[in-house]
C-alpha positions as CSV (number, residue, x, y, z in Angstrom):
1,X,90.1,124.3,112.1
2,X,92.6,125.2,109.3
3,X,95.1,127.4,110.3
4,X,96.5,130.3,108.7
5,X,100.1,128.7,107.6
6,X,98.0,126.0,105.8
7,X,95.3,128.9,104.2
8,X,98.7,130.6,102.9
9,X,99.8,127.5,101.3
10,X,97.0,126.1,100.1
11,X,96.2,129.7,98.3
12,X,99.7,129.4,96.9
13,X,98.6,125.6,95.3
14,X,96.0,128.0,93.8
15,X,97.2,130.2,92.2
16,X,99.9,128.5,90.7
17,X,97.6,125.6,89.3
18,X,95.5,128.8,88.0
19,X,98.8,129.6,85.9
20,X,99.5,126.7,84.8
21,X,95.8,125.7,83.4
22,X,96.3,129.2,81.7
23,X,99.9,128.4,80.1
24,X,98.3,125.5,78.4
25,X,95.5,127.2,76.8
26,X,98.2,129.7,75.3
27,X,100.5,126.9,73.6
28,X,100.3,127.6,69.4
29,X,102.2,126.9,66.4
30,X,105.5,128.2,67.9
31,X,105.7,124.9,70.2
32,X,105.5,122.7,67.1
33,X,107.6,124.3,65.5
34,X,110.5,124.8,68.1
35,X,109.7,120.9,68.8
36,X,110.1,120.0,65.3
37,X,113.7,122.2,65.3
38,X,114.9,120.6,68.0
39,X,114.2,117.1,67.0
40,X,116.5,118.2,63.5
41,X,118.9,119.8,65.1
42,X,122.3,118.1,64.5
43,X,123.8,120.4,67.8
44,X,122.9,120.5,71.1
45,X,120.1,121.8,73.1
46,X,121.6,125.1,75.1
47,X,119.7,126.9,77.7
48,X,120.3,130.4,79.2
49,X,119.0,132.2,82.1
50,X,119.9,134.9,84.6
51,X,118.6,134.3,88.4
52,X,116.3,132.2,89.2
53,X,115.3,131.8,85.5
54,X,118.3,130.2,85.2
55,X,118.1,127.6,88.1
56,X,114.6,126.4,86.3
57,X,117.1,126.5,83.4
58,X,119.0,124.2,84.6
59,X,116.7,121.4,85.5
60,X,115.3,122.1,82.2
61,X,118.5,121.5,81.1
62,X,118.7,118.4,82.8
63,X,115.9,116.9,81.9
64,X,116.1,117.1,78.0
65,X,119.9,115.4,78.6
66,X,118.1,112.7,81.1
67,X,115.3,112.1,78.4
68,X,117.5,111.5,75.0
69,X,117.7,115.0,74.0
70,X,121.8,116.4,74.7
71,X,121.4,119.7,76.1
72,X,123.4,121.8,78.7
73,X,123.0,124.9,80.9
74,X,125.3,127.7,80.1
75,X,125.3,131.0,82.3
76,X,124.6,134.4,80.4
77,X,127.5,136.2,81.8
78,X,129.7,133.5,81.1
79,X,128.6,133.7,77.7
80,X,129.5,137.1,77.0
81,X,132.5,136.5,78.6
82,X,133.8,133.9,76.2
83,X,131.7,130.6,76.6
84,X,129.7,131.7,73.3
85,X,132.3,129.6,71.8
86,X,130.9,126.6,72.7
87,X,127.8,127.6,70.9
88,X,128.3,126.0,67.2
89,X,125.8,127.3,64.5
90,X,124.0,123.4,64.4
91,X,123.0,124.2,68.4
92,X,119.2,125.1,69.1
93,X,119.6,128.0,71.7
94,X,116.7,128.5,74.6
95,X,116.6,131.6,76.4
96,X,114.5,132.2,79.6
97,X,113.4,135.8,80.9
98,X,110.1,136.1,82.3
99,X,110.0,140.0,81.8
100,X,112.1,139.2,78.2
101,X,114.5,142.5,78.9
102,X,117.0,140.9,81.3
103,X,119.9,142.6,79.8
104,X,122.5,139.5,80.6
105,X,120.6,137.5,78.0
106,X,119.2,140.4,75.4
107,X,123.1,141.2,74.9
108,X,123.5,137.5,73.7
109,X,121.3,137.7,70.7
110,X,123.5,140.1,68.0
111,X,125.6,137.0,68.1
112,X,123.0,134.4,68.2
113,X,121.7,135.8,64.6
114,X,125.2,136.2,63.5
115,X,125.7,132.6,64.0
116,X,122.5,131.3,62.7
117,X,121.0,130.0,65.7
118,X,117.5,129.2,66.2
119,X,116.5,130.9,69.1
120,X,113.4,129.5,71.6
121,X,112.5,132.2,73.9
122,X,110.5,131.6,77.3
123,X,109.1,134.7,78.1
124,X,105.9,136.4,80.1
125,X,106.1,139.1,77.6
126,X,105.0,138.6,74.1
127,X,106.3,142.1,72.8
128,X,109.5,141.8,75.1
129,X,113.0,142.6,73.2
130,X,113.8,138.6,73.2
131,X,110.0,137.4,72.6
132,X,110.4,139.7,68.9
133,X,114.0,138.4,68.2
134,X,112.9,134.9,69.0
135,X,112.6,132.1,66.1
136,X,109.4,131.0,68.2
137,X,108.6,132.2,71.7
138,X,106.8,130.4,74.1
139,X,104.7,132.2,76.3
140,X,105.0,131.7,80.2
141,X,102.9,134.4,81.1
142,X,101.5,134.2,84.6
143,X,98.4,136.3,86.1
144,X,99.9,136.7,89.5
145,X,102.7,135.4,91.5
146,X,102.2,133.5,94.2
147,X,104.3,135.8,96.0
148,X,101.7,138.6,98.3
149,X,104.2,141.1,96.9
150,X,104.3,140.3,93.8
151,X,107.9,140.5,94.0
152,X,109.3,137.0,94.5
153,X,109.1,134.6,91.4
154,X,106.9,131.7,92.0
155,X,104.1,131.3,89.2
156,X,105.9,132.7,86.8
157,X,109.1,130.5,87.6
158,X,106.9,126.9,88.3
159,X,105.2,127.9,84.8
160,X,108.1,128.3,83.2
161,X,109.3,124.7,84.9
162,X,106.2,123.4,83.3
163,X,106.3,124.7,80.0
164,X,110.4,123.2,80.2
165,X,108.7,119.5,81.1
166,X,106.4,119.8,78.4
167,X,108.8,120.5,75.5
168,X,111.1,117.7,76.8
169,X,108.2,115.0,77.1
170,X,106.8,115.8,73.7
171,X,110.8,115.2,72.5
172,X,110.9,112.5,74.5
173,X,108.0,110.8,72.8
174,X,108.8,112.0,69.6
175,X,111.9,110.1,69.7
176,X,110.2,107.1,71.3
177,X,112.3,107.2,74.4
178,X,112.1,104.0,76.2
179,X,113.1,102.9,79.7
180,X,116.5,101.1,78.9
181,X,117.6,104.3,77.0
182,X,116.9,106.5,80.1
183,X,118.3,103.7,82.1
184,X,121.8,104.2,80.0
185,X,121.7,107.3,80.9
186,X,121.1,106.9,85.1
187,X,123.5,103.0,85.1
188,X,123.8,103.9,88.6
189,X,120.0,103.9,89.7
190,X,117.7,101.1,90.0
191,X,116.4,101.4,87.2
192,X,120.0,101.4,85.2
193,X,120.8,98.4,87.4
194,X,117.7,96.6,86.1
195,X,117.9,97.5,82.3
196,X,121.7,97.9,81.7
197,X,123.2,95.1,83.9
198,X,123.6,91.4,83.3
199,X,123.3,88.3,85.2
200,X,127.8,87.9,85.5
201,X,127.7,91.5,86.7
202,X,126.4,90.3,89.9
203,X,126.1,86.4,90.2
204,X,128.4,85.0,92.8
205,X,130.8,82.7,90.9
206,X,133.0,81.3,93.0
207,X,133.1,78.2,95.4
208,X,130.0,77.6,94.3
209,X,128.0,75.1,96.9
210,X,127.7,71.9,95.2
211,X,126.6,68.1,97.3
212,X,126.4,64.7,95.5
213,X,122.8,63.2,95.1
214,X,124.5,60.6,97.9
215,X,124.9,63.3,100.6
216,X,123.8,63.5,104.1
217,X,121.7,65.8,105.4
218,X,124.3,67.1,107.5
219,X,126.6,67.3,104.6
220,X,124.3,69.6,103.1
221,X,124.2,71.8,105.5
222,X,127.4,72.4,106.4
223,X,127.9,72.5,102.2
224,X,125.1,75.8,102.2
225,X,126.0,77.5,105.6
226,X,129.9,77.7,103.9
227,X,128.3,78.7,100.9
228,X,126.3,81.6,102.2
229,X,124.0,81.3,99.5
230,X,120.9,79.2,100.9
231,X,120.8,76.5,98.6
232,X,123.4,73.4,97.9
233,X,123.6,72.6,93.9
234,X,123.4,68.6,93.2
235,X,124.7,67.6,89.8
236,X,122.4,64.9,88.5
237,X,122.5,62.5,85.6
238,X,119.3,64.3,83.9
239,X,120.8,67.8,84.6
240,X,120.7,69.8,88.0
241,X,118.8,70.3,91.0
242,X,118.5,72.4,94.0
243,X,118.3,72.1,98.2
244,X,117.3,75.3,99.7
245,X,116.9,76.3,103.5
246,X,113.4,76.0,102.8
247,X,113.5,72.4,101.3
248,X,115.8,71.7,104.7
249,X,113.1,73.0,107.0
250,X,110.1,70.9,105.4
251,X,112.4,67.6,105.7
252,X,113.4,67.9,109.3
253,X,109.7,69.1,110.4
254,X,108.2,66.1,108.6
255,X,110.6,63.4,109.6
256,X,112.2,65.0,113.0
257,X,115.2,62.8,114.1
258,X,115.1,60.5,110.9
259,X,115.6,62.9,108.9
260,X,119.7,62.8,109.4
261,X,119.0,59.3,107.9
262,X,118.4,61.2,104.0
263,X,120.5,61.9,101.6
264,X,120.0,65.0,99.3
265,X,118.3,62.9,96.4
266,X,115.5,61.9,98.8
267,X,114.9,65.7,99.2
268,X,116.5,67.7,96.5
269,X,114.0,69.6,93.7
270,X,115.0,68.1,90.3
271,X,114.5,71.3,87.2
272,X,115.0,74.8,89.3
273,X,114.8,77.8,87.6
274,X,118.2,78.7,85.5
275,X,119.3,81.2,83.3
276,X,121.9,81.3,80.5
277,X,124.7,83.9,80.4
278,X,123.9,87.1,79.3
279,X,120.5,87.2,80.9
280,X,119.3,91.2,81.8
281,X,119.3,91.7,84.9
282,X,115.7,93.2,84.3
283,X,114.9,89.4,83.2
284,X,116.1,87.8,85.9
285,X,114.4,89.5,88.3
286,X,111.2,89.2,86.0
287,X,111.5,85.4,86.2
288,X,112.3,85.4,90.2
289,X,108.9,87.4,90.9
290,X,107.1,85.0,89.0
291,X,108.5,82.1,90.6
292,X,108.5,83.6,93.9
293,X,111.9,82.3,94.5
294,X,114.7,84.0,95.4
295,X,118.0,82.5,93.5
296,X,118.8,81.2,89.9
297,X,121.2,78.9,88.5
298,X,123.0,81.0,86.2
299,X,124.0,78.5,83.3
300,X,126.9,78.6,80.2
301,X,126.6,75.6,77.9
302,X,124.9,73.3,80.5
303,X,127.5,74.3,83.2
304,X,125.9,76.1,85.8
305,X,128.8,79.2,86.6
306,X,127.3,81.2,89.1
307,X,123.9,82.1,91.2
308,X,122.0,85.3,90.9
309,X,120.2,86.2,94.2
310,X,117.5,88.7,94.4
């Protein structure tokens, strides 16, 4: 049996997703046109909002800067109070305000036209003081809030959310955002790691562990457990090849006892995967998955300087 606490939250789900499958029936020529501003603009992207409008205004705000589009949150009172000066006439200025009379940000827009702004305005009011001084408004309307009172912002502030997704996605398409040029953006993600990064960045260089084709078996191993890497390099006359824990394991479990009798060409694998300098991380990786190894030879002008592990 459902109980109440889930009924409560599953008519919230409701009601929101009710708002927002009505906020993008309402979406008209004023979206295009603030999208085409935007993507013109030589400034920056400045958003404004007073209470919880502006704490959706500043993930909005985050997101357009996070998605190729430089943008920042400024505070309406602030504003007023002397950071209109780091609005220049080349920035695009967005202003939230569900009921579009919060006096914090109507007070900003004598100076707005004075310095030739163009002003988006998200609003739930159409004929609100800020919707009419707007250079396009975009409607974030909601039917209800969420909220049993109708007091707390919920719809109206998810909506608005929404409609701030929307306009930085369609930028970010427009400009043909791709996932190293968020990953410059976020270097110290995954993701920036990945894209951004290079094989040197994190190959391990030094006292590399390197056997003759004429070593023991037990030379070998005593060669990769100082080594810490897995795997003992072998210079050979055609080029370079590779033990690995794994290659150690087969010999000794196919041979027993004899085994101590090898030496690392009888065991070695001739060709392993390398990469030259310079390799992407991204790449790397890419070419370790398909392998389904877990270490490369990192190479600079057939000199192998360093191993990349996964």
């Amino acid at each position: 049996m459902t109980s109440v606490y889930i009924q409560t939250a599953k008519q919230v789900f409701e009601i929101e997703a009710n708002a927002l499958n009505a906020l993008s029936e309402r979406l008209d020529s004023d979206f295009d046109d603030a999208v085409k501003t935007i993507l013109d603009a030589k400034g920056k992207v400045i958003i404004c909002g007073m209470g919880k409008s502006g704490i959706i205004g500043k993930k909005i705000a985050a997101t357009l800067a996070s998605t190729g589009t430089p943008s920042f949150f400024m505070h309406p009172g602030e504003a007023y109070h002397g950071d209109l000066g780091m609005v220049t006439s080349d920035d695009v200025f967005v202003a939230i305000s569900n009921s579009g009379e919060t006096d914090e940000v109507v007070k900003l827009i004598p100076f707005l036209k004075d310095n030739n702004n163009y002003l988006v305005a998200l609003t739930g009011n159409a004929k609100s003081t800020l919707a009419t001084a707007a250079n396009a408004h975009l409607d974030v309307g909601v039917a209800e809030e969420a909220c049993p009172l109708q007091l707390a912002p919920t719809s109206s502030t998810t909506a608005t959310l929404a409609m701030g997704d929307a306009l930085a996605v369609t930028l970010m398409k427009a400009r043909d955002f791709k996932p190293e040029n968020f990953a410059r953006f976020h270097p110290g993600g995954s993701l920036g790691r990945r894209l951004l990064s290079r094989v040197e960045d994190e190959m391990v260089s030094t006292d590399l562990p390197f056997v003759s084709v004429n070593s023991s078996l037990l030379d070998v191993i005593q060669t990769m457990s100082a080594g810490r890497l897995g795997l003992a390099i072998i210079k050979d006359v055609d080029g370079y090849a590779m033990i690995t824990d794994g290659d150690v394991r087969r010999l000794i479990e196919q041979y027993k006892e004899a085994a101590f009798s090898k030496v690392a060409s009888d065991f070695m694998s001739l060709n392993p995967a390398q990469v030259p300098l310079g390799t992407r991380v991204e790449d790397a990786l890419a070419l370790v998955d398909s392998r389904k190894i877990s270490s490369l030879l990192v190479v600079d002008k057939d000199a192998i300087v360093g191993v990349f592990k996964k």
